[in-house]
LUMVO-555869 format. One line per 4 residues: for each residue x, y, z of N, C-alpha, C, O. Coordinates in nm, 3 decimals. Example, Ala and Ser with C-alpha at 12.3 -4.5 7.8 and 13.67 -1.06 7.14 Angstrom:
% residues 2
1.319:-0.569:0.780:1.230:-0.450:0.780:1.320:-0.330:0.780:1.424:-0.332:0.846; 1.285:-0.225:0.708:1.367:-0.106:0.714:1.290:0.003:0.787:1.341:0.114:0.804
END
This chain:
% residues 115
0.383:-3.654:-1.118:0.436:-3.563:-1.017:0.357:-3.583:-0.888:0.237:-3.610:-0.885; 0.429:-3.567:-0.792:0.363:-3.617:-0.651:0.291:-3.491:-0.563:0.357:-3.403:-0.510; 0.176:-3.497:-0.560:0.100:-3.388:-0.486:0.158:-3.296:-0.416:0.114:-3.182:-0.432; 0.248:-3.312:-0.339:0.328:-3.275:-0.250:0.434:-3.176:-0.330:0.491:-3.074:-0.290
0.440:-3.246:-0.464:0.564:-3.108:-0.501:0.496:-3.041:-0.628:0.550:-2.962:-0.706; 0.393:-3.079:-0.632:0.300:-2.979:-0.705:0.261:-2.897:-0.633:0.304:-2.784:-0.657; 0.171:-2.910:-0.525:0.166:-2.809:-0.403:0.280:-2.661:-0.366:0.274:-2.541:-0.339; 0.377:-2.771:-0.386:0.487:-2.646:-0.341:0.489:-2.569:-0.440:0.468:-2.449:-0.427
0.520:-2.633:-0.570:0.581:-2.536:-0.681:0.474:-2.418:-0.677:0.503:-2.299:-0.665; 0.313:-2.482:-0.693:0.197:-2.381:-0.668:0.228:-2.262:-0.587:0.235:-2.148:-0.632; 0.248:-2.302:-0.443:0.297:-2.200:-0.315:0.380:-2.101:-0.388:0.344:-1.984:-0.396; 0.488:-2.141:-0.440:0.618:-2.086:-0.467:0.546:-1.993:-0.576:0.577:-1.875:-0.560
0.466:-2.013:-0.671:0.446:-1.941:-0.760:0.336:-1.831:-0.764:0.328:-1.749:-0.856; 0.255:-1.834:-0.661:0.168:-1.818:-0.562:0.261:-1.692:-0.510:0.256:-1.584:-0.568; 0.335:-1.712:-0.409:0.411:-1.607:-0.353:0.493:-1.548:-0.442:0.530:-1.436:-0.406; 0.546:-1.596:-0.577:0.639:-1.543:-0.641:0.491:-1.379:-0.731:0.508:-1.269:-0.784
0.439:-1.415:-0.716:0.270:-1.346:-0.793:0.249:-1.204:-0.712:0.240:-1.085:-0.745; 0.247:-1.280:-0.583:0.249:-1.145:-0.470:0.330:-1.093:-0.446:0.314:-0.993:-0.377; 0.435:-1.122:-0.480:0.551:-1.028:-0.461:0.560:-0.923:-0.590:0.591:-0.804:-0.586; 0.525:-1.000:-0.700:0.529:-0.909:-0.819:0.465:-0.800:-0.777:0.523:-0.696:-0.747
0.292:-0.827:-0.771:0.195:-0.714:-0.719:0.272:-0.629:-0.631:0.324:-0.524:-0.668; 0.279:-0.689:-0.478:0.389:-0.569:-0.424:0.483:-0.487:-0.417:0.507:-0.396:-0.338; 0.580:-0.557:-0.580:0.683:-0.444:-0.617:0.637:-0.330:-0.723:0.682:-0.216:-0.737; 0.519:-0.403:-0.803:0.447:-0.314:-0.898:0.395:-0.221:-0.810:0.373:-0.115:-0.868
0.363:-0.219:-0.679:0.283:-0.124:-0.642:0.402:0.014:-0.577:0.408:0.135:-0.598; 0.463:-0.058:-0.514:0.633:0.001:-0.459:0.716:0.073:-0.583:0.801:0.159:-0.562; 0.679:0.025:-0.713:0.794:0.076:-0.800:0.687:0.216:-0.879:0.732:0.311:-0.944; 0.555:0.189:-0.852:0.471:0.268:-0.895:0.464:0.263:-1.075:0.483:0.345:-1.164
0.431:0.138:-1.068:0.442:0.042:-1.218:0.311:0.048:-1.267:0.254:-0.021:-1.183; 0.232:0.080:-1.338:0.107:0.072:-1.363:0.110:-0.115:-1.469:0.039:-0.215:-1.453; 0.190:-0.095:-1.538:0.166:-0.188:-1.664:0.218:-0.335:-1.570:0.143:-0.432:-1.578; 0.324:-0.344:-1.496:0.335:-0.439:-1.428:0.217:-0.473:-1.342:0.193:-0.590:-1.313
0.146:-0.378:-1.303:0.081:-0.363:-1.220:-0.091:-0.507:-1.265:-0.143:-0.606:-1.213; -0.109:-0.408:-1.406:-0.175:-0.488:-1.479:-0.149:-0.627:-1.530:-0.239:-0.705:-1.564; -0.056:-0.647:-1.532:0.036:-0.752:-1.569:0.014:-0.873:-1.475:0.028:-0.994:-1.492; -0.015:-0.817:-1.396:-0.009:-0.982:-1.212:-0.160:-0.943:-1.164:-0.205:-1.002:-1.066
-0.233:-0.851:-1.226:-0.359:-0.853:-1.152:-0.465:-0.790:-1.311:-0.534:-0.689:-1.302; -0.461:-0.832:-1.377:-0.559:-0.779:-1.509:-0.663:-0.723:-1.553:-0.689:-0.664:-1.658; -0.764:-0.764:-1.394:-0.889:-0.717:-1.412:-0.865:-0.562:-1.276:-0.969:-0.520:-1.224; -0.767:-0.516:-1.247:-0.766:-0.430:-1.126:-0.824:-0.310:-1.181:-0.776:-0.273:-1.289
-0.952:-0.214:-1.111:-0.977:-0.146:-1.175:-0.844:-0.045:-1.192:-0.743:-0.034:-1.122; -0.909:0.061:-1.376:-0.813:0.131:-1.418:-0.818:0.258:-1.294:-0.704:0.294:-1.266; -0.907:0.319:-1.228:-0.859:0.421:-1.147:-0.745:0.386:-1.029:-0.694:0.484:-0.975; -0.709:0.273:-0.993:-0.637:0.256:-0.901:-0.541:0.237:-0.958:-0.449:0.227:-0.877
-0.496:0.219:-1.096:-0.348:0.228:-1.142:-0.374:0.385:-1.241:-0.279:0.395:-1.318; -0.443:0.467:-1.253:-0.392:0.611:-1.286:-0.360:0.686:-1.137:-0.267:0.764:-1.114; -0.487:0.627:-1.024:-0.367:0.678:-0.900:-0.255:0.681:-0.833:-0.219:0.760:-0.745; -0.185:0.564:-0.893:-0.067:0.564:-0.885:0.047:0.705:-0.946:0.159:0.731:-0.903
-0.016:0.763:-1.037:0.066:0.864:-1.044:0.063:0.982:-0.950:0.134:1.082:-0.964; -0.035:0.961:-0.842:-0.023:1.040:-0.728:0.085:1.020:-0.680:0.169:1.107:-0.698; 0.121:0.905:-0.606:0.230:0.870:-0.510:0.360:0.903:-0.565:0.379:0.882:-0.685; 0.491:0.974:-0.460:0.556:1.001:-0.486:0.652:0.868:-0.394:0.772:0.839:-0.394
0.578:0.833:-0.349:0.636:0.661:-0.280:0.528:0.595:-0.232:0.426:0.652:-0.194; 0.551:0.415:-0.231:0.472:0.364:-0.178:0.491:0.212:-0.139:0.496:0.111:-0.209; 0.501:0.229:-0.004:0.568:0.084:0.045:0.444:-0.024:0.113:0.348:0.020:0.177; 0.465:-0.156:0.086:0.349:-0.264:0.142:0.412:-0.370:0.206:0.479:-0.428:0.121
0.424:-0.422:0.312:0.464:-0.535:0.388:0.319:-0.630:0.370:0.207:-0.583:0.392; 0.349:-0.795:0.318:0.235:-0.840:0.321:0.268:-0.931:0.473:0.384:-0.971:0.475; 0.195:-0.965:0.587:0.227:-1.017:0.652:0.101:-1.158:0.728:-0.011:-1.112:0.750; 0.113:-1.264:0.752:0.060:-1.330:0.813:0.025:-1.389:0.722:-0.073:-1.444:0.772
0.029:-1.432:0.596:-0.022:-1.488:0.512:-0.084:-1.641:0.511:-0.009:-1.722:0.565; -0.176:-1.681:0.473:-0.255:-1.781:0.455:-0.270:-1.852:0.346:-0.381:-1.813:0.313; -0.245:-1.912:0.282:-0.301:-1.980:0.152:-0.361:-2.115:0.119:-0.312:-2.220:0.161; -0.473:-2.108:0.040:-0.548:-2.233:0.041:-0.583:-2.244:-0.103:-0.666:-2.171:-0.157
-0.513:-2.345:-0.166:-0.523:-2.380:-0.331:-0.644:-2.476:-0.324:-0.677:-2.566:-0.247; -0.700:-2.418:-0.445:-0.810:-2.518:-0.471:-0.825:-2.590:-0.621:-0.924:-2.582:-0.693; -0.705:-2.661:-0.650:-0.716:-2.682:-0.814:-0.675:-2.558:-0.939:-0.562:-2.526:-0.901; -0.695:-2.498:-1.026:-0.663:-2.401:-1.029:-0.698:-2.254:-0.992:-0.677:-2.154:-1.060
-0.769:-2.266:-0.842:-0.798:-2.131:-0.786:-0.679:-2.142:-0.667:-0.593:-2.229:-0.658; -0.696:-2.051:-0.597:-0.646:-1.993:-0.449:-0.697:-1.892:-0.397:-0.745:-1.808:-0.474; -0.701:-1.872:-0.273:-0.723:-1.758:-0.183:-0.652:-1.764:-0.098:-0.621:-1.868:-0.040; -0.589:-1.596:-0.061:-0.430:-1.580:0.005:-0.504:-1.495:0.084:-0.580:-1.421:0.020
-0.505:-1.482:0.243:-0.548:-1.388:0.363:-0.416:-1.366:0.438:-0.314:-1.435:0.442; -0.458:-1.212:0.513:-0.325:-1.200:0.485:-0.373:-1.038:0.541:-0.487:-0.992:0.535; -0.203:-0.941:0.614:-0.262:-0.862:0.663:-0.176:-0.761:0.544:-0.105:-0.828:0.469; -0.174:-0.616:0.520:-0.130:-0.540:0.420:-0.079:-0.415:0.515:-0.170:-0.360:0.577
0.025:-0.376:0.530:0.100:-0.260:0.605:0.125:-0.181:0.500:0.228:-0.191:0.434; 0.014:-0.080:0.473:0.114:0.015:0.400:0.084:0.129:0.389:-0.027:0.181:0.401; 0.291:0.220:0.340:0.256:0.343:0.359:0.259:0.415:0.240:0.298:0.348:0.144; 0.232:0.525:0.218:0.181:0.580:0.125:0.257:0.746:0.124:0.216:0.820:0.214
0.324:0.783:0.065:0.348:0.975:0.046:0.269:1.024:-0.117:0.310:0.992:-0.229; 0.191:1.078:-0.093:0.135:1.119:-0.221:0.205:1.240:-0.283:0.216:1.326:-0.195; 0.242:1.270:-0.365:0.342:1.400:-0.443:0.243:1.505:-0.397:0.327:1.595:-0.402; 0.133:1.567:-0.356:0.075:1.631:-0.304:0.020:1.566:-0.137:-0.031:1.455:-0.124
0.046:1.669:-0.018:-0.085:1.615:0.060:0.052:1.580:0.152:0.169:1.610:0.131; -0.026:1.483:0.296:0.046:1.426:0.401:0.071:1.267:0.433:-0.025:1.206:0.479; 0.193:1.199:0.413:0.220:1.057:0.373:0.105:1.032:0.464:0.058:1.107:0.549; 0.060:0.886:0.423:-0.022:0.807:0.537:0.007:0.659:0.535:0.054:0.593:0.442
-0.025:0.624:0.645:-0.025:0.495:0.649:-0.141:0.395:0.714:-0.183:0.425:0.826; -0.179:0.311:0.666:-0.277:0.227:0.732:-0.236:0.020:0.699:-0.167:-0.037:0.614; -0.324:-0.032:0.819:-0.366:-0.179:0.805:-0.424:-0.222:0.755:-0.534:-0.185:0.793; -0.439:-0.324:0.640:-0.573:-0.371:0.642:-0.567:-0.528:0.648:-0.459:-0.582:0.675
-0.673:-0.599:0.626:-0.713:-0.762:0.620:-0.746:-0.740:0.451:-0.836:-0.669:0.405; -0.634:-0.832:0.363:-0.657:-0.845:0.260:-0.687:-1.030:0.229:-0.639:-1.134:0.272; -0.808:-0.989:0.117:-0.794:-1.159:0.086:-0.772:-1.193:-0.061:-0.876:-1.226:-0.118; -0.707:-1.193:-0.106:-0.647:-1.241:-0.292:-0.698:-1.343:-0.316:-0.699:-1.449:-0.254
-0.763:-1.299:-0.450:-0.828:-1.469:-0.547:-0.724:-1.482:-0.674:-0.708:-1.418:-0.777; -0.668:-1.582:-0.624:-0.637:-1.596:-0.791:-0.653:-1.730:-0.870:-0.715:-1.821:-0.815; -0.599:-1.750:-1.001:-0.563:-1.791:-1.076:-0.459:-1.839:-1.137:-0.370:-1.771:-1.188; -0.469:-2.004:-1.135:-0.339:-2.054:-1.248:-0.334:-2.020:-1.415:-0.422:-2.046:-1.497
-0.264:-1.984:-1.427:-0.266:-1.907:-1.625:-0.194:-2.034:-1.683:-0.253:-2.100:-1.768; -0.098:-2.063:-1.652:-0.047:-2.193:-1.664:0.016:-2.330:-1.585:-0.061:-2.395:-1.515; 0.128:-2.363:-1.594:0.185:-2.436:-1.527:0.276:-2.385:-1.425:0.319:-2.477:-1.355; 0.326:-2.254:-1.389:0.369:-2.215:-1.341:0.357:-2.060:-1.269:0.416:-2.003:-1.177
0.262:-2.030:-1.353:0.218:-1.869:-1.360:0.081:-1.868:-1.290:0.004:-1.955:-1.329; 0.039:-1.787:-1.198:-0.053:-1.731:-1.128:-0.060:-1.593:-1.140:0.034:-1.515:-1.126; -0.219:-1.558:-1.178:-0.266:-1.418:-1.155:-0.395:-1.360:-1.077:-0.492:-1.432:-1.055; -0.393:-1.265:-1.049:-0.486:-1.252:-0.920:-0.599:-1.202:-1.010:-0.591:-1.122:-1.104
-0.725:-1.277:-0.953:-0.838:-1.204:-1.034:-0.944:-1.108:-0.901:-1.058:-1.062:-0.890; -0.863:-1.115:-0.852:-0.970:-1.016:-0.718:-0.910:-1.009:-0.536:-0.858:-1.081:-0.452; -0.956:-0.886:-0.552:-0.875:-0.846:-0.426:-0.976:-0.789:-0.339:-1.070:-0.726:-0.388; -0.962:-0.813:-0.178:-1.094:-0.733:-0.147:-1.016:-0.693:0.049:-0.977:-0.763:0.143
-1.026:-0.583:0.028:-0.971:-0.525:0.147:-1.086:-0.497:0.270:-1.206:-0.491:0.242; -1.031:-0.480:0.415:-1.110:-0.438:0.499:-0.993:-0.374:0.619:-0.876:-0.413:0.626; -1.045:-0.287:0.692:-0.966:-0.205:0.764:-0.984:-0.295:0.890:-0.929:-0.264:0.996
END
């Protein structure tokens, strides 16, 4: 297979990974949630049963494969209504580590935010 379309399929599967994470977080999925990111701590998926919605635009994205790692930079828009309290919303600079699991499958082993 020619570098070039290994690369892509990577990309493709790569973004197909982050999108999961972002609908797990939008659908307020805990187990999906765990599912595309494994090691995420458990308090940030029992807080999920706060939110009574929760939307994420990933935007500007970056990606740089390194064999079977990657790191995805990248900015995170999102808003938040908690079933108690006043919706919020904020920016941040996110950078994703992940992992190839197989030939086609990527999972994120670390996430690290900054405002």
């Amino acid at each position: 297979e020619a570098p070039e379309v290994a690369a892509a399929r990577d990309r493709t599967a790569i973004s197909d990974t982050l999108g999961r994470y972002r609908t797990a977080f939008e659908q307020l999925d805990g187990a999906a949630l765990t599912r595309v990111y494994p090691s995420i701590p458990q308090d940030i998926v029992t807080a999920l049963e706060g939110y009574q919605s929760y939307r994420m635009v990933m935007s500007d994205l970056s990606t740089q494969i390194d064999g079977g790692t990657a790191t995805v930079r990248g900015r995170l828009s999102l808003t938040m209504t908690p079933r108690r309290g006043r919706p919020a919303a904020e920016s941040v600079l996110a950078v994703f580590r992940l992992e190839r699991q197989n030939q086609a499958e990527w999972i994120i082993t670390g996430l690290e935010m900054t405002r």
